[in-house]
Backbone as a chain_set.jsonl record, in Angstrom:
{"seq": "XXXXXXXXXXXXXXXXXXXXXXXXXXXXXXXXXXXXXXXXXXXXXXXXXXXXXXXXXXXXXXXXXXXXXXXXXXXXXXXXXXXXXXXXXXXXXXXXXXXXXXXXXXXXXXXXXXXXXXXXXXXXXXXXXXXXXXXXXXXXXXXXXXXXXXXXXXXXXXXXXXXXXXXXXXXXXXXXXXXXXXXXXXXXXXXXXXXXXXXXXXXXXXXXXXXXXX", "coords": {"N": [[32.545, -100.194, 24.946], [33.749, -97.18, 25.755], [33.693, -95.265, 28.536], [34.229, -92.866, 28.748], [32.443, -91.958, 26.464], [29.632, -90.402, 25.235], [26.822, -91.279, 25.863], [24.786, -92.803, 23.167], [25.921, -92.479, 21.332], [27.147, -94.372, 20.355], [30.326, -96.135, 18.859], [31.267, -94.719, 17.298], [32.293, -91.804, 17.812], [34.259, -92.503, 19.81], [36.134, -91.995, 22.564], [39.807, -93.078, 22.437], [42.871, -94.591, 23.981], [45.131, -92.967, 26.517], [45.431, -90.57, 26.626], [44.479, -86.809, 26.316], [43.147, -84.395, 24.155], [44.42, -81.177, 24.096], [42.479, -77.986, 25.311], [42.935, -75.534, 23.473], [43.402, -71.785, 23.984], [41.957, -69.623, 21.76], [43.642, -67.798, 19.411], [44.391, -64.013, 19.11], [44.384, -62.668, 17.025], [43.012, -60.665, 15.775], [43.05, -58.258, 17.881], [46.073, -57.727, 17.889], [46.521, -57.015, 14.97], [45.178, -54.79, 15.006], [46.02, -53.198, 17.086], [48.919, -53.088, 15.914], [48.16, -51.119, 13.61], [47.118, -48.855, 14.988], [49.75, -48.397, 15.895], [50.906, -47.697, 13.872], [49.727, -45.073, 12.703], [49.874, -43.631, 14.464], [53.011, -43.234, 14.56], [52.74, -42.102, 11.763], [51.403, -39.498, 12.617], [53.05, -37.895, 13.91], [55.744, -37.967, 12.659], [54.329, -36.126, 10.527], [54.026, -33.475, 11.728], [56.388, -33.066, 12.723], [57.666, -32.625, 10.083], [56.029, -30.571, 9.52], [56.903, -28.649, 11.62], [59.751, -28.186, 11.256], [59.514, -27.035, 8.492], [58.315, -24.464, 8.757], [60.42, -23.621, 10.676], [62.553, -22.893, 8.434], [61.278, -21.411, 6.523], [59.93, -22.224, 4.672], [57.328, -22.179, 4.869], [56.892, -19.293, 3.797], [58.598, -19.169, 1.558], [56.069, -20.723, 0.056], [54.04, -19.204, 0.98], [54.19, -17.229, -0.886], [54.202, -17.935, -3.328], [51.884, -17.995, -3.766], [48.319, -16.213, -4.431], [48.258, -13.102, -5.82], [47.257, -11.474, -3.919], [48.192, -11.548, -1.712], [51.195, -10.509, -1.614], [53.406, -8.603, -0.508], [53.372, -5.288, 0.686], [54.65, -2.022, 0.386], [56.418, 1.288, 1.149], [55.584, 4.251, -0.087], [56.458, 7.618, -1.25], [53.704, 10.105, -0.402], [51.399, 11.534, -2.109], [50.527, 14.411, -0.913], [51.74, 15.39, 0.764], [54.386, 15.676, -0.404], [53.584, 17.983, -1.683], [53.063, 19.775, 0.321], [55.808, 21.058, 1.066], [56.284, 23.382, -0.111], [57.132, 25.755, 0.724], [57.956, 29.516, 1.039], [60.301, 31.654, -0.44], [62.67, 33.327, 2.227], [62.931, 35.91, 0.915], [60.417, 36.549, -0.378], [58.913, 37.517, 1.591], [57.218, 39.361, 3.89], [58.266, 41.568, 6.801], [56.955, 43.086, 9.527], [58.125, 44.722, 12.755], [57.938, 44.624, 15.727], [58.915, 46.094, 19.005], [58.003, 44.782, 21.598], [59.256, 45.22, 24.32], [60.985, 46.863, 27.313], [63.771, 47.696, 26.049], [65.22, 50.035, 24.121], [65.402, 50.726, 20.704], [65.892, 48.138, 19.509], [63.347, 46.922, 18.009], [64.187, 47.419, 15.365], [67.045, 46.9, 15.322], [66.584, 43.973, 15.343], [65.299, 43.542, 12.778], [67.032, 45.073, 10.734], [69.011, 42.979, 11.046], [67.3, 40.547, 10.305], [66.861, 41.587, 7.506], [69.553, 41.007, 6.583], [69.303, 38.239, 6.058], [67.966, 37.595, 4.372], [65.155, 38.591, 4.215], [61.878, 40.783, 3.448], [61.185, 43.984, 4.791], [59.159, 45.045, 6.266], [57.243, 47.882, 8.404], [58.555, 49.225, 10.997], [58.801, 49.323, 14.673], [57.537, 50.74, 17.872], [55.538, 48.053, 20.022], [51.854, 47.844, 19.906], [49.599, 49.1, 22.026], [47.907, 46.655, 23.295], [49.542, 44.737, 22.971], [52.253, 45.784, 23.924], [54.496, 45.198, 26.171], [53.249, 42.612, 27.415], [53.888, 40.088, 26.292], [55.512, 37.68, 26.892], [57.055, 36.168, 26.116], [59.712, 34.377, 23.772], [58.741, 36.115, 21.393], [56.176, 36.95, 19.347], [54.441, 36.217, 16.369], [52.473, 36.727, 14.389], [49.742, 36.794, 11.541], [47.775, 35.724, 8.786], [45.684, 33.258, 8.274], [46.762, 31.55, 6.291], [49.079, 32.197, 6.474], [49.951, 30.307, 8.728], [51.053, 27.954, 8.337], [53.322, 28.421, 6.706], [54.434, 31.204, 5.527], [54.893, 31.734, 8.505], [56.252, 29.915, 9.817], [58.739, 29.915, 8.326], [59.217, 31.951, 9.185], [59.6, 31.545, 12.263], [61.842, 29.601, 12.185], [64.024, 31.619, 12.233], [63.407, 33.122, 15.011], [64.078, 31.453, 17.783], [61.298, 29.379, 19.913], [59.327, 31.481, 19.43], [55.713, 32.175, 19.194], [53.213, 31.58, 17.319], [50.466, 32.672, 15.697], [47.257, 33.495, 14.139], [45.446, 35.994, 12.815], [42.991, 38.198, 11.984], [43.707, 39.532, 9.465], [43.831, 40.284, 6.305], [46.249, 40.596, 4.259], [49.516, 39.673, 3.167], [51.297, 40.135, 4.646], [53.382, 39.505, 7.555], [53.672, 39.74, 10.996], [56.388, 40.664, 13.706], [56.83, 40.05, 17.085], [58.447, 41.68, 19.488], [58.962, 39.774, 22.437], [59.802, 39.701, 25.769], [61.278, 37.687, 26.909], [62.826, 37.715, 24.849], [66.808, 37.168, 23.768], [68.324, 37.314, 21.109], [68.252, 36.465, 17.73], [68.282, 33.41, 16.122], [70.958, 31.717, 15.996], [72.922, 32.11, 12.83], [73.767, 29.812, 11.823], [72.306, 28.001, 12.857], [69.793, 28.746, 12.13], [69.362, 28.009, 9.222], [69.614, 25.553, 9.234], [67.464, 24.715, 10.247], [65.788, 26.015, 8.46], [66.157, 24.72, 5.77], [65.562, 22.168, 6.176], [62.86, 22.462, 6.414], [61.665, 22.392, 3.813], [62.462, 19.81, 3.218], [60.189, 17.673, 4.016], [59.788, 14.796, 6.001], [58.253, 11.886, 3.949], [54.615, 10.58, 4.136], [54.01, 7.72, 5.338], [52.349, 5.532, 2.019], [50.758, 2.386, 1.608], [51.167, 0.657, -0.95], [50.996, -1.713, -3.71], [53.027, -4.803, -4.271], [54.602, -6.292, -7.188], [54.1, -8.448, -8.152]], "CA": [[32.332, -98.746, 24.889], [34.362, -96.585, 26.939], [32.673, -94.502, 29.9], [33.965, -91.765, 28.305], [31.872, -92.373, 25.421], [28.216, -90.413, 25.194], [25.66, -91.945, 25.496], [23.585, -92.704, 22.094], [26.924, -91.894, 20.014], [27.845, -95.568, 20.003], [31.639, -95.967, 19.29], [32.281, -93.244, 15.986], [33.115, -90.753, 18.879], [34.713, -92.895, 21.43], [37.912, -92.133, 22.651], [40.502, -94.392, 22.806], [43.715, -94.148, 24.67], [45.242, -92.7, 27.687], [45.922, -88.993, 26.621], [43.384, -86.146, 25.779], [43.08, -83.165, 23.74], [44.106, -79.932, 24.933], [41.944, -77.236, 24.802], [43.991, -74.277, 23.405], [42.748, -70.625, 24.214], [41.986, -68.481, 20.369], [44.898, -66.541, 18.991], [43.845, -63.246, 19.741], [44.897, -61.693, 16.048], [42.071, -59.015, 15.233], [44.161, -57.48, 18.258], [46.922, -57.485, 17.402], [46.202, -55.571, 13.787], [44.665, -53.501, 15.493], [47.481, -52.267, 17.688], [49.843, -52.467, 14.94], [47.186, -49.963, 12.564], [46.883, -47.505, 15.662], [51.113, -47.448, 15.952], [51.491, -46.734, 12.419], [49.231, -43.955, 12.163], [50.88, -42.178, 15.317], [54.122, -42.907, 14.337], [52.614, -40.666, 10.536], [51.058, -37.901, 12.966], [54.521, -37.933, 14.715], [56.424, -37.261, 11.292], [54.167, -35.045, 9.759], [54.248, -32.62, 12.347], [58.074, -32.968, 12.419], [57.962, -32.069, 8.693], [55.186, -28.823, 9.557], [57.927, -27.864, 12.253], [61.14, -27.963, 10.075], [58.754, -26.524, 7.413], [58.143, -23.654, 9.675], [62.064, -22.954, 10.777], [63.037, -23.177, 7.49], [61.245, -20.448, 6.35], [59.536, -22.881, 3.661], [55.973, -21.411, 4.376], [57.363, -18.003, 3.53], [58.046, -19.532, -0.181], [55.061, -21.059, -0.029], [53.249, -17.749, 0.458], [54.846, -16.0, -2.096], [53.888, -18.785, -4.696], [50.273, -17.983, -3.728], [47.29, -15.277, -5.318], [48.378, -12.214, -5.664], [46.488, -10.756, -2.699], [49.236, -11.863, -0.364], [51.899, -10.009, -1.912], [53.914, -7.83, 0.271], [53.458, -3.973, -0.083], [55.869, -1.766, 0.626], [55.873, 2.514, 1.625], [55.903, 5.228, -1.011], [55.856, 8.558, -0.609], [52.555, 10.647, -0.44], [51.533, 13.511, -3.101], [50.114, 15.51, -0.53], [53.734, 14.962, 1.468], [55.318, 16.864, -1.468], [53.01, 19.678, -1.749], [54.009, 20.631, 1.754], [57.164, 21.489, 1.261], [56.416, 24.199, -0.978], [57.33, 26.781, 1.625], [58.012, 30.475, 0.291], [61.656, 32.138, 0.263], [62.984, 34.535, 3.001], [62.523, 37.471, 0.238], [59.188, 36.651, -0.73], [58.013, 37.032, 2.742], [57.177, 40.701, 4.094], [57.903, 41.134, 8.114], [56.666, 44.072, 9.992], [59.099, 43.632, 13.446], [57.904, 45.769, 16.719], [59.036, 46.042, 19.738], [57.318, 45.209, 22.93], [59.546, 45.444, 25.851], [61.17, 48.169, 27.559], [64.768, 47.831, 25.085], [65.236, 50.927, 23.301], [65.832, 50.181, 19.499], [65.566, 46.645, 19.638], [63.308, 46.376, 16.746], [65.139, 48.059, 14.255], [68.301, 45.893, 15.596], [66.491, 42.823, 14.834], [64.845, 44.07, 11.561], [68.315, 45.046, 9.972], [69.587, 41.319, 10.937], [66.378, 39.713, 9.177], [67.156, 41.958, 6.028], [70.757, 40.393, 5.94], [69.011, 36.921, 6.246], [66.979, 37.92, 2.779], [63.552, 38.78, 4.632], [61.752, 41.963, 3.191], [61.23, 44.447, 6.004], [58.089, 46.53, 6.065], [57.047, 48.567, 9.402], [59.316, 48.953, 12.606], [58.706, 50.7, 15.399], [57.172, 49.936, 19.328], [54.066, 47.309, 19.982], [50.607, 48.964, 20.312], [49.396, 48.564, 23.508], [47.472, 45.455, 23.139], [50.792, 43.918, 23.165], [53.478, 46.403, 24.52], [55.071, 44.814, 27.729], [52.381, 41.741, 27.86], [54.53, 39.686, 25.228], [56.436, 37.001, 28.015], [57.871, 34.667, 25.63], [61.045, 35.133, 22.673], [58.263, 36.987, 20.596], [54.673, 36.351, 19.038], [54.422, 35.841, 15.24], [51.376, 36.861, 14.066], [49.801, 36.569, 10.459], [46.473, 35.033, 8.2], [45.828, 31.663, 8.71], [47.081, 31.02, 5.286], [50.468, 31.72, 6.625], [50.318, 29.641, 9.675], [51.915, 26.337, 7.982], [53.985, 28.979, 5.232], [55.442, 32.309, 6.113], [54.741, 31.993, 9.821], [56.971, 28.369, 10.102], [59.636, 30.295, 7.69], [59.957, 33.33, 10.249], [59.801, 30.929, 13.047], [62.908, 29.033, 11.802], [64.646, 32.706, 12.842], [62.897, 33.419, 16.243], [63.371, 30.035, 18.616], [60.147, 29.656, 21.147], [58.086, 32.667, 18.942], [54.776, 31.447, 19.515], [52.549, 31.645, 16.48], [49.087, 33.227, 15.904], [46.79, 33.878, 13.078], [44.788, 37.234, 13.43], [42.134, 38.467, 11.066], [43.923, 40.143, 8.985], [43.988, 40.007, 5.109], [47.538, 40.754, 3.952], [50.269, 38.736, 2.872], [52.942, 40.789, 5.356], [53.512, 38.438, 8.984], [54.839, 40.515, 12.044], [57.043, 40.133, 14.887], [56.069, 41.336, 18.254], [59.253, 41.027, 20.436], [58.752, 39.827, 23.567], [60.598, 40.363, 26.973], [62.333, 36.84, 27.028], [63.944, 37.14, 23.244], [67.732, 37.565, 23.591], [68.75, 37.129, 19.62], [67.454, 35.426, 16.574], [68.55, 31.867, 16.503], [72.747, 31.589, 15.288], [72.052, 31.892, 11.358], [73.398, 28.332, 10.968], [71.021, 26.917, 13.279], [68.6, 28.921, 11.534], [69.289, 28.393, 7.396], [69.759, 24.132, 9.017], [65.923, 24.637, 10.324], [65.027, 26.727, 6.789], [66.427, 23.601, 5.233], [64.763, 21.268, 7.065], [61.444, 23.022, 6.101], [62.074, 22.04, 2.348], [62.667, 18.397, 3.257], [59.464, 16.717, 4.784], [59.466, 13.375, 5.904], [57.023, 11.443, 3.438], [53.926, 10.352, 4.851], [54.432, 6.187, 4.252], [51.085, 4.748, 2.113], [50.864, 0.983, 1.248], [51.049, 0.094, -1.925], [50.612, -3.586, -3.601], [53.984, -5.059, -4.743], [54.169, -6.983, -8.44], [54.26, -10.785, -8.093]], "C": [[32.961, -98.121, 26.143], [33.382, -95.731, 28.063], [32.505, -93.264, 29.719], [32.982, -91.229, 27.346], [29.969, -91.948, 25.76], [27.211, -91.081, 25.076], [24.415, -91.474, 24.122], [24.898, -92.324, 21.059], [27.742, -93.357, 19.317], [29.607, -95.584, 19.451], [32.1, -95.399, 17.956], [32.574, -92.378, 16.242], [34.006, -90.958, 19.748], [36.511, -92.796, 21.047], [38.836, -92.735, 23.356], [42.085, -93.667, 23.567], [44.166, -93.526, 25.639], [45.443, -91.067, 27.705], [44.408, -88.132, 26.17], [43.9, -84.995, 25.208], [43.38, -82.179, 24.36], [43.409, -78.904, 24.582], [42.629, -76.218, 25.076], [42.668, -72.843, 23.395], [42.725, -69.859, 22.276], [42.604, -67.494, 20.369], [43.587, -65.051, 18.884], [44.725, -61.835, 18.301], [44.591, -60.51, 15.478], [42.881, -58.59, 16.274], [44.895, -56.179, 18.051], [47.546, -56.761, 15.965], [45.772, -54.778, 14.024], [45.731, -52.419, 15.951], [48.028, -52.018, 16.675], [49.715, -51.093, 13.941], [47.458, -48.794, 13.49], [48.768, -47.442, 15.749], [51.472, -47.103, 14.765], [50.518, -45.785, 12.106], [49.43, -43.188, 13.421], [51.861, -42.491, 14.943], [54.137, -41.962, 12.786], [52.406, -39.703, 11.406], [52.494, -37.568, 13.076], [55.095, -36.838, 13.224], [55.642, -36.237, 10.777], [53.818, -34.196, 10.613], [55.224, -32.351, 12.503], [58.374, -32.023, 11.313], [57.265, -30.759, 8.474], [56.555, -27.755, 10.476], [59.531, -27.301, 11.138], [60.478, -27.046, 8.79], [58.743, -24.586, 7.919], [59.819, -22.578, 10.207], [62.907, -22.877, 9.793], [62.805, -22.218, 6.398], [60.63, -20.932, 4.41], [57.839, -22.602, 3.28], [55.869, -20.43, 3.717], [57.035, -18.256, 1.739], [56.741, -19.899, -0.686], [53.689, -20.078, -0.279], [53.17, -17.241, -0.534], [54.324, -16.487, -3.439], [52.237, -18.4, -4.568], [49.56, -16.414, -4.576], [48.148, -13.749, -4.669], [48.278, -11.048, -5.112], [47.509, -10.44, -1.637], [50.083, -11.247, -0.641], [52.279, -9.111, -0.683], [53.527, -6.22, -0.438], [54.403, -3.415, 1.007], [55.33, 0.209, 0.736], [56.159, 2.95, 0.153], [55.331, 6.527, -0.86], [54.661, 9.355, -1.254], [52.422, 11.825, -1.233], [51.531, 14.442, -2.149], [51.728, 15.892, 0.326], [54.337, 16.444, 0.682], [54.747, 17.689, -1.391], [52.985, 20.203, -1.155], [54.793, 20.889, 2.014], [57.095, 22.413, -0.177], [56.421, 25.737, -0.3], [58.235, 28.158, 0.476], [59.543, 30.887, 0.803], [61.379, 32.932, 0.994], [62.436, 36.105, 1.903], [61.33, 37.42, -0.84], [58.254, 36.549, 0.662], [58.751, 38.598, 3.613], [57.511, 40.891, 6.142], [58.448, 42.308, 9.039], [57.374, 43.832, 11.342], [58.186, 45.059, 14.149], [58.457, 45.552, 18.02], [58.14, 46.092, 21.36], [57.863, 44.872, 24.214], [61.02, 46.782, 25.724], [63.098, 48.483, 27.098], [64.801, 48.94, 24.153], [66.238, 50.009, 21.89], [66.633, 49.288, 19.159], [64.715, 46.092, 18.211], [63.864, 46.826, 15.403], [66.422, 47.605, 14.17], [67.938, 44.983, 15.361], [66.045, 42.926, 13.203], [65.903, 44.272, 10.345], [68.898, 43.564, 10.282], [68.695, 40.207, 10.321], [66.469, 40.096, 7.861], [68.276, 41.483, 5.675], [70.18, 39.184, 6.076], [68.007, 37.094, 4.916], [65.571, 38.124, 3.116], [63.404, 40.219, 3.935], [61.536, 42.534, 4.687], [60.242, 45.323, 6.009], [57.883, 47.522, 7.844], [57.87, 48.287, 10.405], [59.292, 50.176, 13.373], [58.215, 49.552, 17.038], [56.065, 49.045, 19.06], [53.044, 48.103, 20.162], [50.892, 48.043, 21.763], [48.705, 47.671, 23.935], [48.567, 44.549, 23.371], [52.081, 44.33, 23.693], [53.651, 45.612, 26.452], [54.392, 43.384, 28.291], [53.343, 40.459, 26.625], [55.401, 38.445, 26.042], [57.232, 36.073, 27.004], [59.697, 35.535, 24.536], [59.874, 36.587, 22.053], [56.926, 36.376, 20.104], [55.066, 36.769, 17.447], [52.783, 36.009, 14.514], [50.92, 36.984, 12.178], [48.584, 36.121, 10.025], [46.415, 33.809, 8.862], [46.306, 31.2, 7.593], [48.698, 30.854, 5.891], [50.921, 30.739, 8.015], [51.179, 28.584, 9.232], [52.8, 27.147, 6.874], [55.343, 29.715, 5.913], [55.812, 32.048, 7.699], [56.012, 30.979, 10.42], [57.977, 29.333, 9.484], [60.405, 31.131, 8.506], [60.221, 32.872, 11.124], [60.792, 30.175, 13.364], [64.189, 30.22, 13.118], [64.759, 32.988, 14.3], [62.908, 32.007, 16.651], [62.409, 30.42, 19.649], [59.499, 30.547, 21.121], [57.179, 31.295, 19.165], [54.13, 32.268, 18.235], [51.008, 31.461, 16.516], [48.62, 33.556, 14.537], [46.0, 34.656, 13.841], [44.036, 37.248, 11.712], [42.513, 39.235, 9.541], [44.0, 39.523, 7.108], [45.401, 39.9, 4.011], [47.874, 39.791, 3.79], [51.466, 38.692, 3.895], [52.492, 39.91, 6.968], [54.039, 39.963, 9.433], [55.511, 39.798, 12.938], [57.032, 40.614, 16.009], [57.438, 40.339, 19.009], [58.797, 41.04, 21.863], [59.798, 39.658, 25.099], [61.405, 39.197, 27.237], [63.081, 36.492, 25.448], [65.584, 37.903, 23.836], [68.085, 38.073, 22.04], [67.759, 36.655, 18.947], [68.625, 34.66, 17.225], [70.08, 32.22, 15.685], [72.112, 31.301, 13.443], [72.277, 30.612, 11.066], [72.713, 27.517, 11.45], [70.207, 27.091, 12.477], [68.506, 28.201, 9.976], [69.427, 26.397, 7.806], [67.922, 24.521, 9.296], [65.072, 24.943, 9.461], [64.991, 25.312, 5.825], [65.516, 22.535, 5.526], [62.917, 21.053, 6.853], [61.164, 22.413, 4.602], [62.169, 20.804, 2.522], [61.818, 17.566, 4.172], [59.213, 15.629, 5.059], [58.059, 13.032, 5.395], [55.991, 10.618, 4.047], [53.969, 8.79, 4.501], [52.733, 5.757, 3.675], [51.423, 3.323, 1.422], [50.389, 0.864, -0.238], [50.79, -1.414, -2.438], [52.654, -3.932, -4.234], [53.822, -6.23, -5.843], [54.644, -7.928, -7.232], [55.38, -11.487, -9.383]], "O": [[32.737, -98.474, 27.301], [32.165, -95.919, 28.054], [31.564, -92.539, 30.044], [32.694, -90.035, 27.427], [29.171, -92.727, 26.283], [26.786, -91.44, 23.978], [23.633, -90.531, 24.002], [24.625, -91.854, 19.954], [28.501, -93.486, 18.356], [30.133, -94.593, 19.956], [33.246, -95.609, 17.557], [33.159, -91.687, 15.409], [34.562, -90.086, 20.415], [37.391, -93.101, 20.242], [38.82, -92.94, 24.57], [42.305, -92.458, 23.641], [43.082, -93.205, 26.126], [45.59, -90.44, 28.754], [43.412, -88.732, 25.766], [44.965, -84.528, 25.611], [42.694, -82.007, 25.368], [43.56, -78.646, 23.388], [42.984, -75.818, 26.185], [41.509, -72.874, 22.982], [43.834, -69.704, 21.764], [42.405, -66.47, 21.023], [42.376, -65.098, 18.669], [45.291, -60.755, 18.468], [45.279, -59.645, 14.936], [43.956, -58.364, 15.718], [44.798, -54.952, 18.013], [48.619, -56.17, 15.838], [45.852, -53.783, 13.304], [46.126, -51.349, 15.489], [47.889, -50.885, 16.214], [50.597, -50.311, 13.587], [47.964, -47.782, 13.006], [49.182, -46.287, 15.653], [52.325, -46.236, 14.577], [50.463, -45.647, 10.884], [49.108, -42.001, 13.378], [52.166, -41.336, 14.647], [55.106, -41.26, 12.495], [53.176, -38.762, 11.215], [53.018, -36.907, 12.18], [54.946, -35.656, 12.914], [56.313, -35.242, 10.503], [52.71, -33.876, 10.184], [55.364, -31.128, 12.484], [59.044, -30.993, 11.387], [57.601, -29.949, 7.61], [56.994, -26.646, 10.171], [59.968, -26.287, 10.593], [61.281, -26.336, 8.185], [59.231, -23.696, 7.223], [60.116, -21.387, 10.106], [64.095, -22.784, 10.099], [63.627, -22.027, 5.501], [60.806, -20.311, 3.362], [57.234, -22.688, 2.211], [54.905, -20.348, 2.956], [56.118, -17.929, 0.985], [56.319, -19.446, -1.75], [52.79, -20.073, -1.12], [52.153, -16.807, -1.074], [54.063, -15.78, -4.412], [51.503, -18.651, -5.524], [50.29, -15.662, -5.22], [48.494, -13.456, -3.525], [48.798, -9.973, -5.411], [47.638, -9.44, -0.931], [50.383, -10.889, 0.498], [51.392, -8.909, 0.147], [53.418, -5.973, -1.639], [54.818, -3.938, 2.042], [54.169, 0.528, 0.48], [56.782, 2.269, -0.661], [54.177, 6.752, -0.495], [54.541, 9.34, -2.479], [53.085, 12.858, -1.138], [52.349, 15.356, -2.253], [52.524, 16.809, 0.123], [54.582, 17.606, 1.005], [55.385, 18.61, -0.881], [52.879, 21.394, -1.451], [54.988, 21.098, 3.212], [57.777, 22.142, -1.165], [55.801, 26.693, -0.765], [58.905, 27.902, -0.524], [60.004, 30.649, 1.92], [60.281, 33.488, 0.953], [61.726, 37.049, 2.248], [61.285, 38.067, -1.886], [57.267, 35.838, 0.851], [59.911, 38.92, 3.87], [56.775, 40.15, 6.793], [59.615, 42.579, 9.323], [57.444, 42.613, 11.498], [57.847, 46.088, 13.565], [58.457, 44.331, 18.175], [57.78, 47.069, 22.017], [57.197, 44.347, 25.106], [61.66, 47.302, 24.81], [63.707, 49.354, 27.718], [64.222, 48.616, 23.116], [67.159, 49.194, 21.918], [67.752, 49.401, 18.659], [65.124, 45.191, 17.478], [63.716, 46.104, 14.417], [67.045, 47.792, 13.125], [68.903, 44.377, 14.895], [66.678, 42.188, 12.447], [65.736, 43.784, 9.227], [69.307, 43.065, 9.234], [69.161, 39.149, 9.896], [66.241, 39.265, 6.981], [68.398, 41.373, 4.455], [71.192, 38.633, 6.508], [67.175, 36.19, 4.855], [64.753, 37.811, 2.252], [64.417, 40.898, 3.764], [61.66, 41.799, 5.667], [60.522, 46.486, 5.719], [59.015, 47.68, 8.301], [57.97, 47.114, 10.764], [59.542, 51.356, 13.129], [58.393, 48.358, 17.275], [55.545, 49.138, 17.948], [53.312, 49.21, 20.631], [51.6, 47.17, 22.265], [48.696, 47.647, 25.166], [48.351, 43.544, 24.047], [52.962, 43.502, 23.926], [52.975, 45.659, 27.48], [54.775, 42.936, 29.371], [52.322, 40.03, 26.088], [56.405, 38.349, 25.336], [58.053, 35.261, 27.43], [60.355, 36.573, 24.61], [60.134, 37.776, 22.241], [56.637, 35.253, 20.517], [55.953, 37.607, 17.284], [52.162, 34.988, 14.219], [51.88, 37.285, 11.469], [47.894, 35.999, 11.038], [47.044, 33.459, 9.861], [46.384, 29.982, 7.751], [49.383, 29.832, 5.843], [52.102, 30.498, 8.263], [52.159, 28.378, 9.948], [53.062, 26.394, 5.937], [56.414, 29.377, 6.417], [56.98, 32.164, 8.068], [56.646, 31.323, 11.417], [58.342, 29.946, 10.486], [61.626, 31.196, 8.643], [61.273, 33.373, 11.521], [60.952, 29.885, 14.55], [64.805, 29.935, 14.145], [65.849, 33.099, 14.861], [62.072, 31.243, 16.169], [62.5, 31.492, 20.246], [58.916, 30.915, 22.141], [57.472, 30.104, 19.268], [54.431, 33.45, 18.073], [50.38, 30.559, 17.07], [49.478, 33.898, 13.722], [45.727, 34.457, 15.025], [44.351, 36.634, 10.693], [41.672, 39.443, 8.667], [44.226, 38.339, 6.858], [45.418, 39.115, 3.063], [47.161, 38.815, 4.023], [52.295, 37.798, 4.066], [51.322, 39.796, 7.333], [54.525, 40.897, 8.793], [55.39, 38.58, 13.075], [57.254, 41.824, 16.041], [57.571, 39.121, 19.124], [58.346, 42.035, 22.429], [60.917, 39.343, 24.694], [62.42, 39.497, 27.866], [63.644, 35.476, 25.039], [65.564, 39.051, 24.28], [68.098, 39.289, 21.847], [66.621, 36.435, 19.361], [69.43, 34.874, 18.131], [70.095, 33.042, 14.768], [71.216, 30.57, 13.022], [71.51, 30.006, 10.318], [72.386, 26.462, 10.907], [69.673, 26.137, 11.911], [67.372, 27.854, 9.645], [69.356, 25.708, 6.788], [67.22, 24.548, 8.286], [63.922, 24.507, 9.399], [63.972, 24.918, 5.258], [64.662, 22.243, 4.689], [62.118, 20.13, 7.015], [60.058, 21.877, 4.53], [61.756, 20.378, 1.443], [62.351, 16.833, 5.006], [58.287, 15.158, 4.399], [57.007, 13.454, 5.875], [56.53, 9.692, 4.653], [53.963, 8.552, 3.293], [51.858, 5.631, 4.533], [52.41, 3.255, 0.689], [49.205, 1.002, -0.544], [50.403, -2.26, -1.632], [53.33, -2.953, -4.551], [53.018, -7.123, -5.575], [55.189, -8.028, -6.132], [55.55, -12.704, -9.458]]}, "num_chains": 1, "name": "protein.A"}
């Protein structure tokens, strides 16, 4: 019995010869699947974020939208009723306009008065300002009128007069005046004026959102 040889195992263990066993260390393979599992599921994040980017510059969400509920749809401007019904401004000769003079110009309003009747205005009263307004007037002229005509007649006559300043007064009438005041040279050059008359007639539409078909 060798020495090597346990005691009590008698010789169906004993080992013979001059060499021994080596004891090898355990492959270490759970690991190693392991690693391999975690680089193939970053090398998918990897790509499919690649494929969200390119997706993205490509302008492939866009389609993507578009294929979707009908909610998402794009809308688009169109113009406003009320838009239009503001440009229903009255002609020059449906629009009455009493002209006075309030600075110290002898027949001044009766010189502007005959140049608003060749511009198709009617022409009712001309003569000086009362004295509420004679000589106190600093601007081109004051424009006075209802409040109905503030956004109508008053804007129409105003076209004529640049830098009239516009006023509604109590009055009931349909007829506007013109109170000249001590810095009016002229009316406005008629083709400035009949482009600003124009202009009145053509309101930019107010934009509202609509839905757009699918």
């Amino acid at each position: 019995m060798s020495m090597l040889t346990p005691p009590g195992m008698g010789g169906k263990y004993r080992i013979t010869g001059d060499k021994y066993p080596r004891m090898r260390r355990p492959r270490r393979r759970g690991r190693l699947v392991v690693a391999l599992v975690a680089s193939v599921a970053a090398l998918g994040l990897v790509g499919w974020g690649t494929l969200q980017l390119i997706g993205i510059f490509t302008g492939n969400d866009e389609k993507a939208s578009a294929a979707g509920p009908k909610a998402d749809c794009a809308t688009k401007a169109s113009p406003s009723a009320s838009a239009s019904a503001s440009a229903a401004y009255p002609k020059p000769s449906q629009i009455t306009v009493n002209v006075f003079n309030a600075t110290p110009r002898a027949g001044l309003a009766k010189e502007t008065a005959d140049a608003l009747k060749k511009r198709g205005f009617k022409i009712g009263d001309v003569g000086n300002a009362t004295k509420e307004f004679d000589k106190k007037v600093k601007g081109a002229g004051l424009l006075l009128g209802r409040t109905s005509a503030m956004s109508t007649s008053l804007e129409v006559l105003g076209t004529q007069v640049a830098g009239a300043e516009a006023r509604a007064d109590g009055r009931k009438g349909a007829d506007v005046d013109l109170i000249i005041g001590t810095g009016f040279k002229s009316l406005a050059k008629k083709a400035d004026a009949d482009k600003a008359l124009a202009a009145l007639g053509k309101p930019q539409p107010a934009p509202t959102s609509s839905k757009k078909s699918c």
